[in-house]
mmCIF file of the C-alpha atoms, coordinates in Angstrom:
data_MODEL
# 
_entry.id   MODEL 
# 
loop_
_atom_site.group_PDB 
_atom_site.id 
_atom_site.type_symbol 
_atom_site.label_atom_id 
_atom_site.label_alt_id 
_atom_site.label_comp_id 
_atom_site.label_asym_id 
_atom_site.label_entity_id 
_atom_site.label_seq_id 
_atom_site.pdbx_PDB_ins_code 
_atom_site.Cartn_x 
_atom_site.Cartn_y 
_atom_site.Cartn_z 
_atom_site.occupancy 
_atom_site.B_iso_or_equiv 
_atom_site.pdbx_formal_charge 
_atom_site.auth_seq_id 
_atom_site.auth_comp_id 
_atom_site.auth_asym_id 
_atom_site.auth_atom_id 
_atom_site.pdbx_PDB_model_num 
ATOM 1  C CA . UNK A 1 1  ? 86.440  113.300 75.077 1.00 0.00 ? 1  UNK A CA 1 
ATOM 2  C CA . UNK A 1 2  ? 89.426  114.970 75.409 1.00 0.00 ? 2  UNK A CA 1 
ATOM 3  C CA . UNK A 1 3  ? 88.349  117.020 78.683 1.00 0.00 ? 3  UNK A CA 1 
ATOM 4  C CA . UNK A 1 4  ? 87.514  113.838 80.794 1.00 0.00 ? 4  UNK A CA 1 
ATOM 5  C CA . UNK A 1 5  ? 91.062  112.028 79.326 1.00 0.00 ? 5  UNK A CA 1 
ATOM 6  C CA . UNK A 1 6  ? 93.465  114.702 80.317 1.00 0.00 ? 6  UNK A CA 1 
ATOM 7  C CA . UNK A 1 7  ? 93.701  117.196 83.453 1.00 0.00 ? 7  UNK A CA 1 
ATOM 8  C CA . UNK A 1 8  ? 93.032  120.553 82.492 1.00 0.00 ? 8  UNK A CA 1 
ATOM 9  C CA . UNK A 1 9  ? 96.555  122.151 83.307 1.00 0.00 ? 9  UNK A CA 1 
ATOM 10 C CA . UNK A 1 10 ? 97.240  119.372 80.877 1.00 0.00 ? 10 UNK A CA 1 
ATOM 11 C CA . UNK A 1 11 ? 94.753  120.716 77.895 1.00 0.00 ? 11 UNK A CA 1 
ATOM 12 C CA . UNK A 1 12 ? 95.936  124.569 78.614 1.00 0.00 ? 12 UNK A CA 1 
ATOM 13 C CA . UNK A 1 13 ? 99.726  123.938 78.724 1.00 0.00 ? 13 UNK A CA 1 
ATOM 14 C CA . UNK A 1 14 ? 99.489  121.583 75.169 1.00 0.00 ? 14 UNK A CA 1 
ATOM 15 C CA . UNK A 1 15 ? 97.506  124.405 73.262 1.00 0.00 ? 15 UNK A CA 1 
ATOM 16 C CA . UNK A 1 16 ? 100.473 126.916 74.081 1.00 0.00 ? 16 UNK A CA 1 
ATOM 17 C CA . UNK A 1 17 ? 103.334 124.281 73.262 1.00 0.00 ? 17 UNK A CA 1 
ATOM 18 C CA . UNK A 1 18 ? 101.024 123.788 70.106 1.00 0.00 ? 18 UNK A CA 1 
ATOM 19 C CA . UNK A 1 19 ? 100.641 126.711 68.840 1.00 0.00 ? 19 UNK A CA 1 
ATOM 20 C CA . UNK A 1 20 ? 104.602 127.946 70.087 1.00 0.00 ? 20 UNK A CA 1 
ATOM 21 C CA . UNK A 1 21 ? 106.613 125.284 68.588 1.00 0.00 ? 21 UNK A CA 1 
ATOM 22 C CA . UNK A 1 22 ? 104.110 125.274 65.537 1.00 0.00 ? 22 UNK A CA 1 
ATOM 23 C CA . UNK A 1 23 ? 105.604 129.308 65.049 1.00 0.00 ? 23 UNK A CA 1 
ATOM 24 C CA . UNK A 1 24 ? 108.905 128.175 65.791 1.00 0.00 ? 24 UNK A CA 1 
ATOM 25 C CA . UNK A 1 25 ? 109.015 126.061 63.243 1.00 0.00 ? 25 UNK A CA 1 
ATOM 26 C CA . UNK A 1 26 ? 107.465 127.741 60.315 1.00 0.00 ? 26 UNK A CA 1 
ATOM 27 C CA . UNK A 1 27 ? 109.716 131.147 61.242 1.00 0.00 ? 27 UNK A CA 1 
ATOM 28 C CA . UNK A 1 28 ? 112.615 128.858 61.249 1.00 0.00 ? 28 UNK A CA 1 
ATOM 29 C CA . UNK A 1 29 ? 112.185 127.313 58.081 1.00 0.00 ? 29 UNK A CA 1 
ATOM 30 C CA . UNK A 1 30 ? 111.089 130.735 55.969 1.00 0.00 ? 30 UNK A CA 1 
ATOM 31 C CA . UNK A 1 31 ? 114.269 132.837 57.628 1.00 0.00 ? 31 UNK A CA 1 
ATOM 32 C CA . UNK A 1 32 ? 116.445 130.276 55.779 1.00 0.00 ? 32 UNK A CA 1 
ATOM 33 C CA . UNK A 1 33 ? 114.123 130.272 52.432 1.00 0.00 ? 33 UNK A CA 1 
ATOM 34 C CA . UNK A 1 34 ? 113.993 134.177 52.675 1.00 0.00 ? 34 UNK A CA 1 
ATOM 35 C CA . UNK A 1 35 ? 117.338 134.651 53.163 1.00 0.00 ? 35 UNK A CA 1 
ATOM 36 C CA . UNK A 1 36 ? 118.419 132.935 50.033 1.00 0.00 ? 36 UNK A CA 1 
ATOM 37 C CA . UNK A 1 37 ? 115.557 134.034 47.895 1.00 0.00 ? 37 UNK A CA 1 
ATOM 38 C CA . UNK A 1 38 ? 117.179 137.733 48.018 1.00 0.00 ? 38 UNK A CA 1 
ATOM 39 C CA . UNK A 1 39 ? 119.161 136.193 45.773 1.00 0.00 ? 39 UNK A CA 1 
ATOM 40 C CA . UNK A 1 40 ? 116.563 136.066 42.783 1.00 0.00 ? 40 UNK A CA 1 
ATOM 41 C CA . UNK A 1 41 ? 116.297 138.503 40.624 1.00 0.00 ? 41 UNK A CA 1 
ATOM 42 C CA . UNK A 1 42 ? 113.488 139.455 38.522 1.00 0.00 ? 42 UNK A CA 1 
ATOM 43 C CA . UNK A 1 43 ? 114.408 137.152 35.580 1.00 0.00 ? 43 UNK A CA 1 
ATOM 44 C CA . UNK A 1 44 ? 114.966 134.559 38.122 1.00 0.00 ? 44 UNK A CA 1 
ATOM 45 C CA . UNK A 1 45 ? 111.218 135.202 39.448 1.00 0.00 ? 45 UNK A CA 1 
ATOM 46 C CA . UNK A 1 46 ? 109.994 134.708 35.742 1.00 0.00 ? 46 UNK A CA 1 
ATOM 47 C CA . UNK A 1 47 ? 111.515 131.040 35.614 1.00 0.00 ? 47 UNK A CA 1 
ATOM 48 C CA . UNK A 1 48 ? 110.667 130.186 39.024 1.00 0.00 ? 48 UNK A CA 1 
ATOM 49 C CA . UNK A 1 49 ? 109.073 126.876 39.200 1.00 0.00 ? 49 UNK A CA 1 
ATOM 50 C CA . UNK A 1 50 ? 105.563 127.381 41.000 1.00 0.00 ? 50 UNK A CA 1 
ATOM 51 C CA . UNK A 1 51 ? 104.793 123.744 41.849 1.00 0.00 ? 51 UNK A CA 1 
ATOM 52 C CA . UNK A 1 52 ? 108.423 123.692 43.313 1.00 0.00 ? 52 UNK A CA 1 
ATOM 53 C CA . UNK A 1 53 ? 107.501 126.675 45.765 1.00 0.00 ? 53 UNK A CA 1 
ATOM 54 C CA . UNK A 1 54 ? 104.238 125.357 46.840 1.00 0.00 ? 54 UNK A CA 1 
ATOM 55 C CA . UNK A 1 55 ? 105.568 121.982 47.907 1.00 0.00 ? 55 UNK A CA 1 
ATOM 56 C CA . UNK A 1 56 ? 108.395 123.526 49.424 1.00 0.00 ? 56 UNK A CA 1 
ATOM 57 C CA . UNK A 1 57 ? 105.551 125.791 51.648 1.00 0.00 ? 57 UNK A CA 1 
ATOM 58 C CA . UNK A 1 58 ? 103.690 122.870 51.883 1.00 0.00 ? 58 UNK A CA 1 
ATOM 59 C CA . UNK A 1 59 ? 106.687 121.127 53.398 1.00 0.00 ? 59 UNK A CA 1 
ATOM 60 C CA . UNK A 1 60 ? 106.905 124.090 55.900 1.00 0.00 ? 60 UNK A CA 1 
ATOM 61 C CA . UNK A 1 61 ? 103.156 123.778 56.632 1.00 0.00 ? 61 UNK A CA 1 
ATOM 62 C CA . UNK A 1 62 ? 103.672 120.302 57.349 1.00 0.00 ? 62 UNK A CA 1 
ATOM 63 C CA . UNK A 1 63 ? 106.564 120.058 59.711 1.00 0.00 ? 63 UNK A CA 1 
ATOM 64 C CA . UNK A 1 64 ? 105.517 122.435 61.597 1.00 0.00 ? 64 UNK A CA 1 
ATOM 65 C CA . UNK A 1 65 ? 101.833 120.991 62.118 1.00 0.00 ? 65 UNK A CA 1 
ATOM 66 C CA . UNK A 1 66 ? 103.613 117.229 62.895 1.00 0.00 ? 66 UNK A CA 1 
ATOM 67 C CA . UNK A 1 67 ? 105.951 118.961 65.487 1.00 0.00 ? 67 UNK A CA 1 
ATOM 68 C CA . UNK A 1 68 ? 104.025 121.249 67.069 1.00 0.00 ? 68 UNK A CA 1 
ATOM 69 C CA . UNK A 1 69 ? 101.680 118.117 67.248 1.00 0.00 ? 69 UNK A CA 1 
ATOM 70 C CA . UNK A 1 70 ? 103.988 116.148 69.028 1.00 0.00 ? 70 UNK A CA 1 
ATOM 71 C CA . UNK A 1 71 ? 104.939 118.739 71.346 1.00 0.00 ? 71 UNK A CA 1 
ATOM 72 C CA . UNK A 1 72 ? 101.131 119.006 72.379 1.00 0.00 ? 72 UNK A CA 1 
ATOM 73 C CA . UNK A 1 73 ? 100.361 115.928 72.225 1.00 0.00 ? 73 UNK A CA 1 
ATOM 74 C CA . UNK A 1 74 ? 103.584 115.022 74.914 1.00 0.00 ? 74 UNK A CA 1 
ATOM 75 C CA . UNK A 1 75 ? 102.464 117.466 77.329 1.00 0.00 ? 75 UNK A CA 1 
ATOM 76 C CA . UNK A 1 76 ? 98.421  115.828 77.308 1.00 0.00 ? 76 UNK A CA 1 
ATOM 77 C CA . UNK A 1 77 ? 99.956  112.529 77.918 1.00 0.00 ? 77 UNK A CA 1 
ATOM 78 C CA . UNK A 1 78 ? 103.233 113.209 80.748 1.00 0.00 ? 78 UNK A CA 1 
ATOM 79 C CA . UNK A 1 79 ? 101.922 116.822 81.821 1.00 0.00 ? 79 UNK A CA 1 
ATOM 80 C CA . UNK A 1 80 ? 104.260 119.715 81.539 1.00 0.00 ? 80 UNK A CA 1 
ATOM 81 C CA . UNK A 1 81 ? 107.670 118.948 82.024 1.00 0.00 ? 81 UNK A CA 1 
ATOM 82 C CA . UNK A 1 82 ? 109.700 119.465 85.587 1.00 0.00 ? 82 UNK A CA 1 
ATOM 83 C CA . UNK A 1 83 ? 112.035 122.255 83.883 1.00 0.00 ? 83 UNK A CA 1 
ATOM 84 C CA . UNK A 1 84 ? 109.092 124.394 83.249 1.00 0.00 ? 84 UNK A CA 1 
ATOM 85 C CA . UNK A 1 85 ? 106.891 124.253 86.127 1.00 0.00 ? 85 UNK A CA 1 
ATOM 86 C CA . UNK A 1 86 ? 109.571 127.091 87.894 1.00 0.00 ? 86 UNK A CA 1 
ATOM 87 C CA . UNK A 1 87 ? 108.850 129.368 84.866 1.00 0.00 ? 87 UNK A CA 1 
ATOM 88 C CA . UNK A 1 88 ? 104.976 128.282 84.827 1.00 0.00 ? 88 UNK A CA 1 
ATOM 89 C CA . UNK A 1 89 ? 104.443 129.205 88.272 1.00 0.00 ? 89 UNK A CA 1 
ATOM 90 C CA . UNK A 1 90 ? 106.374 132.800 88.211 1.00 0.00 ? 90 UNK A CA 1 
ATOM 91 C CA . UNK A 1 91 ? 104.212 133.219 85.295 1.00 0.00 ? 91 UNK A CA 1 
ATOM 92 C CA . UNK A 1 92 ? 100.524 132.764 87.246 1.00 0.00 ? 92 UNK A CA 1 
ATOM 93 C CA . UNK A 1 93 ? 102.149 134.652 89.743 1.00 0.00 ? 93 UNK A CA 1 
ATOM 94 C CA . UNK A 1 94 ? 102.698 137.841 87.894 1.00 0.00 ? 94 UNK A CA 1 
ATOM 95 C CA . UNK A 1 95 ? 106.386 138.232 88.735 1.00 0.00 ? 95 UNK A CA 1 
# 
């Protein structure tokens, strides 16, 4: 259904913004969770609450899937955005 709803340049264009602001997100979120979990130690790693870690992935997961979701699903609906179309065309171009 989706191929007769939305122009093709449409379709393309939402699976990248998908699947780029989908990595953005996630890498965002575990540089921050990394960073402070250098401060564990192995005790630390024997108390760690498991449930605690898996919601906070979960929560990772999550965002990531309801932005990157929005991102695609504004560029099915309005097209890619004016600001891009200069680097989109360079791009198809091979310059």
């Amino acid at each position: 259904m989706s191929s007769t709803l939305f122009p093709p340049a449409n379709r393309q264009a939402a699976k990248i913004a998908f699947i780029r602001t989908f990595w953005q997100a996630v890498t965002g979120s575990t540089v921050v969770i990394g960073g402070s979990g250098f401060v564990l130690s192995a005790a630390g790693l024997a108390n760690l609450d498991w449930a605690a870690l898996g919601y906070g992935v979960g929560a990772i997961a999550l965002t990531g899937l309801i932005a990157a979701g929005k991102s695609a699903g504004n560029i099915l609906v309005n097209g890619l955005p004016n600001a891009y179309l200069p680097s989109a065309i360079d791009q198809e171009s091979g310059e």
